[in-house]
N, C-alpha and C positions, 0 to 999 in steps of 0.2 A: 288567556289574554295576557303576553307576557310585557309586565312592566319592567322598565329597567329606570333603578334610579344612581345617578352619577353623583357625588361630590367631592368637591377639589376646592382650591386656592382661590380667594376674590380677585378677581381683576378683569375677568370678562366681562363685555355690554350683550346687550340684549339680543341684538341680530347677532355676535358672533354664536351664542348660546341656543338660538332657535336652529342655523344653520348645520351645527356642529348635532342636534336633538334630530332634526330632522339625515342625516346622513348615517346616525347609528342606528335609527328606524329601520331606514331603509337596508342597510348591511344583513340587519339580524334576519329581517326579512328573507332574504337572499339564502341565506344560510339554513334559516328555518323552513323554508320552502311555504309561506304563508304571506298573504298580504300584509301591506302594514298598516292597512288600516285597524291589524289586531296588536298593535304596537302602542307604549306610551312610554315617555320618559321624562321625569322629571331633575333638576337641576338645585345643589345645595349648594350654596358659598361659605366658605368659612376662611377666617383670618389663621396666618400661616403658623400665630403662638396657640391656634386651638388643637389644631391637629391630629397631634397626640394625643391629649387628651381624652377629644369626641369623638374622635375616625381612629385616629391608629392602633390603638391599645381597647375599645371596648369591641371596634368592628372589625377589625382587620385578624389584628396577635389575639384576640381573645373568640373570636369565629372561627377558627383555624375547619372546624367540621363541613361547612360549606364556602371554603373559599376556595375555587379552583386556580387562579393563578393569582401565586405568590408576590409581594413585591419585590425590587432591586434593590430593598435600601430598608434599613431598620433592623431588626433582631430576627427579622425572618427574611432575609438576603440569604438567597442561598449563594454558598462558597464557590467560585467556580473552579471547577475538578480538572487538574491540570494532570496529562497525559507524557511520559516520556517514552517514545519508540526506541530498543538499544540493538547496535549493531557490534558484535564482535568478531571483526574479521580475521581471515589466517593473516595476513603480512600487511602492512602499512601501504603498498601500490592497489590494493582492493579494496571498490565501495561495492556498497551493499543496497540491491534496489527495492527491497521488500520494504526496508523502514522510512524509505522514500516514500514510493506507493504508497504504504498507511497514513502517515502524515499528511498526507497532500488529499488524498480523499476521503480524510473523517477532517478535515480542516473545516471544512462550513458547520459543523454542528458538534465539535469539542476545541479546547485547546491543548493542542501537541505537539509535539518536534521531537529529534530523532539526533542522537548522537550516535558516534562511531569512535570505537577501539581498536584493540588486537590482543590477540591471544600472548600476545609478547610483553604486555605491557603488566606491573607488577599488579595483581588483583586488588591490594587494599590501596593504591592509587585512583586504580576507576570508580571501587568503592565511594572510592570519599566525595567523587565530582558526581557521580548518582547521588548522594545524600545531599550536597550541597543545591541540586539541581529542584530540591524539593517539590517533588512529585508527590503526586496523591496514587498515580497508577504510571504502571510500569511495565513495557511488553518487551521481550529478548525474543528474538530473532535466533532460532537453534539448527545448528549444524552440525556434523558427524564431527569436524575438528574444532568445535568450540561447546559442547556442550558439556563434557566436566569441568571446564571454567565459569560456562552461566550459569551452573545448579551453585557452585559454592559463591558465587558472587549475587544469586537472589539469596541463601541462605542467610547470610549475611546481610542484606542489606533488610529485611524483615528483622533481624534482630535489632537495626536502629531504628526503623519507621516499623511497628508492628501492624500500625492502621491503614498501612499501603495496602494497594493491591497489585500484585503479580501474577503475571498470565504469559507463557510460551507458547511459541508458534513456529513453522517451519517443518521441513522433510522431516529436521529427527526428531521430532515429539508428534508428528501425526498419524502413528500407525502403533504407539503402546502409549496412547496419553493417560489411561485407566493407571495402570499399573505405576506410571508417572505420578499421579496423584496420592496414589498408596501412602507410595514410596520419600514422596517430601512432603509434608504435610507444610511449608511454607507456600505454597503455591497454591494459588486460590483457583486458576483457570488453565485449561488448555485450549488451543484453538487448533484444528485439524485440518490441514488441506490449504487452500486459496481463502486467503485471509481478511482482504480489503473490506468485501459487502458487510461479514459477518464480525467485526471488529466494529463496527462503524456502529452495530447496532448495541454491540457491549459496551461501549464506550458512555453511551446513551444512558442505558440502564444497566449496570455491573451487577448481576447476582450476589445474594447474599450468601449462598450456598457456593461452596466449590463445585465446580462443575468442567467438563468439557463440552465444547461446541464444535460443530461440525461446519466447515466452511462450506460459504456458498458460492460458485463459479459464477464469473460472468460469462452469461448467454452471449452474450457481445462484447468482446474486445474495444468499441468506441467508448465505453463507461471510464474503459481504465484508462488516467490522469499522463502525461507525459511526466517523468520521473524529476526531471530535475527545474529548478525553479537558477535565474538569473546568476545570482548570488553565489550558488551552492557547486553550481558547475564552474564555476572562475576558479573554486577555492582546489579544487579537485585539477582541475587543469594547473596552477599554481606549482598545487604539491607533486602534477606530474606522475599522478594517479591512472589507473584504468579506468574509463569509462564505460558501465556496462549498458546495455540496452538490449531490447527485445520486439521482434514484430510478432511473433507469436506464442502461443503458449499449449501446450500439448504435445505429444512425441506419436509420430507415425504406428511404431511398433511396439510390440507385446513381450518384450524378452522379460522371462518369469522370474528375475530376478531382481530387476531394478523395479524404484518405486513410483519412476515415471509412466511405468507400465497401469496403473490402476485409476488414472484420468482414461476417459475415450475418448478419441478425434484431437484434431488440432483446431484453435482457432485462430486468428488471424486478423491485425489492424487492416487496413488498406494500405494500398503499394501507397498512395498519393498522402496522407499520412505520415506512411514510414519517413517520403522522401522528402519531406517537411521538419520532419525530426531530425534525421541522420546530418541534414545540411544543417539546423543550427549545433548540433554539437560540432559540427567542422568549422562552423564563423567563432564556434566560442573560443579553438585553440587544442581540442583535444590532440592529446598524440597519440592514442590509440583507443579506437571504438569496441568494446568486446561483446559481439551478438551472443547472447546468451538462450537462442533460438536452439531446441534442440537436436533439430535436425536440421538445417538451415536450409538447403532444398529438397524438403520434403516434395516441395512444389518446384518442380524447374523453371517452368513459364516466370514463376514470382521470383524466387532467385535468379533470374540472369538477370531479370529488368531491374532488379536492384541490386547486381554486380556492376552491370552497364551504366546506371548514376553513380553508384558510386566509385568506379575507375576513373569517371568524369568529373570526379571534383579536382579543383585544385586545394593546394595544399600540404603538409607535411602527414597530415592525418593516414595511420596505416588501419584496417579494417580486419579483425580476427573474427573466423566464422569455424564451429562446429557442423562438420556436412557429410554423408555420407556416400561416400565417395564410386560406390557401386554405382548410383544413382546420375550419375555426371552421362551426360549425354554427346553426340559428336559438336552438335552447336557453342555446347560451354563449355567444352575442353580449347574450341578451338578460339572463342571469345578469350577465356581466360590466358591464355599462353599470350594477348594483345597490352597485357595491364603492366602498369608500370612497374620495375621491378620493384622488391620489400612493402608494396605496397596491402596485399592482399597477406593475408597469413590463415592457412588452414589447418584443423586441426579431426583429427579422421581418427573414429577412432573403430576399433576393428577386433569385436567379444572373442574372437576365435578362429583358426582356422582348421578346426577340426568342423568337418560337414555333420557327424553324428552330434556333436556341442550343438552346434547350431542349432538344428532340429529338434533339442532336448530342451532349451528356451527357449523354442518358439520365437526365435529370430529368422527374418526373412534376409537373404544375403546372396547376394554372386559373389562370390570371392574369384572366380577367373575375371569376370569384369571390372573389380575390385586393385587388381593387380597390375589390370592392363591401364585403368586410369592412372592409378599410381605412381607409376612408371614415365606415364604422358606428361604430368604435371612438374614431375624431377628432370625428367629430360626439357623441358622449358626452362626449368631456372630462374624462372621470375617469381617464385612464390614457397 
């Protein structure tokens, strides 16, 4: 028969008190999956100089063994844990959409934001704006051209903040993160793979242990957040910046080389989605949109019809797609040769033209047909 008994601050009357008894009855109820007529709750008032005295300090801070949720305020306030997501990119015209994505979808249940560098820029100067930034946690963002600048710039910044915690993520630390950990003993965490879900839950509760974790994919594509927020893309537009974006994530093929080869399948937002997105980075002012899709018509159907909107915007806006040009059909060679010129920019890229290479990474490829698009596309001249 569970009782619950409330006290707080005089000031309430009686019907607020009976109203407010009878409403937590009924909740616990709900919860506890029992009627409430197995409910009671009683009501203490106390003036606001007693407080501490008789509530805070003998029931609250001195109960600690069954107090399940903590207060906001007094000596057991817990600190709120402030997160920085860091991006250090190759060149000053490129953002980075990973530290976006993380910020933007652990934003409901941490607080974080996400700054952005470059590999050019002096190390004990970003040094000093992380330190200053005063984080309690700290994620880098690791790539094959920035990651001997992120090892000596978290070394580093653990020697000013030792109670931080630091945790890497990305391509180049999700396939030796063990040996990773060996090997720097300042880094508390690795995170492996697709990072959003399982960050979100570190951020939550950070191990006390060093540890690596293995990311969790989204099942669906509609989970993950559109990347850029109001603000964020004026500043990027401003600085005349690339804009990246993505409708999908996955690569068609299995070449045994690269490490996009060890996700399966591709997944995919919706066309109606995409075409929702694409247009507001073209109202924001972008001057160039960089689909980081890595095959961009894996799908032909889905790539024309978002060739086809997108040749139809107006605007300055030019659109750069990774695509695999073997794959181009007679419809979209002949669509494409209709677009405005400089406005499309393709980038094709082609592991080999040796037929035995080929076959020995398990890459699937018409290089005749390959050659003949090729050809199609340059003899247009519009792209």
């Amino acid at each position: 028969m569970p009782h619950i008994m409330i006290k707080w601050f005089k000031g309430r009357n009686e019907q607020q008190k009976k109203e407010f008894a009878q409403a937590l009855a009924k909740e616990a109820a709900r919860l506890l999956e029992r009627g409430e007529e197995h409910f009671s709750v009683s009501i203490e008032d106390y003036e606001p100089s007693e407080w501490d005295s008789k509530v805070y300090q003998p029931e609250i801070a001195g109960r600690q063994d069954i107090l399940y949720k903590k207060p906001g305020y007094g000596s057991l306030a817990e600190e709120e844990v402030k997160t920085l997501f860091v991006a250090v990119n190759a060149k000053y015209v490129h953002t980075n959409l990973a530290v976006r994505y993380l910020s933007l979808y652990c934003a409901e249940t941490a607080d974080c934001s996400f700054a952005e560098y470059t590999i050019n820029e002096p190390v004990m100067q970003v040094l000093q704006k992380l330190y200053m930034a005063d984080a309690q946690i700290y994620g880098f963002s690791c790539y094959i051209w920035n990651i001997t600048y992120v090892l000596r710039l978290a070394e580093d910044l653990k020697k000013l903040k030792p109670n931080c915690k630091i945790f890497l993520g990305g391509p180049e630390v999700s396939f030796h993160a063990e040996e990773l950990l060996k090997e720097h003993p300042f880094l508390d965490c690795v995170v492996c793979g697709e990072g959003e879900k399982s960050v979100k839950e570190l951020l939550q509760s950070f191990p006390s242990e060093r540890c690596v974790i293995q990311g969790e994919m989204f099942s669906d594509l509609s989970e993950m957040p559109f990347p850029y927020i109001a603000e964020d893309l004026a500043q990027i537009v401003a600085g005349e910046k690339l804009v990246y974006y993505e409708t999908t994530r996955g690569c068609p093929f299995h070449c045994s080389y690269c490490l996009s080869s060890v996700t399966e399948g591709v997944r995919a937002i919706s066309v109606a989605r995409a075409k929702c997105e694409i247009e507001q980075l073209v109202h924001a002012g972008a001057y160039t949109v960089k689909f980081v899709d890595r095959t961009f018509n894996a799908n032909r159907a889905r790539a024309l019809e978002l060739w086809q909107f997108c040749a139809a915007l107006e605007g300055e806006t030019k659109f750069h797609f990774e695509i695999g040009a073997d794959l181009l059909d007679e419809e979209s060679i002949a669509f494409l040769r209709t677009v405005a010129p400089e406005k499309f920019q393709f980038e094709i890229g082609v592991q080999t033209t040796n037929s035995e290479t080929i076959a020995a990474i398990s890459r699937k490829m018409d290089l005749e047909r390959l050659k003949l698009n090729v050809r199609a596309l340059r003899e247009a001249g519009n792209i």
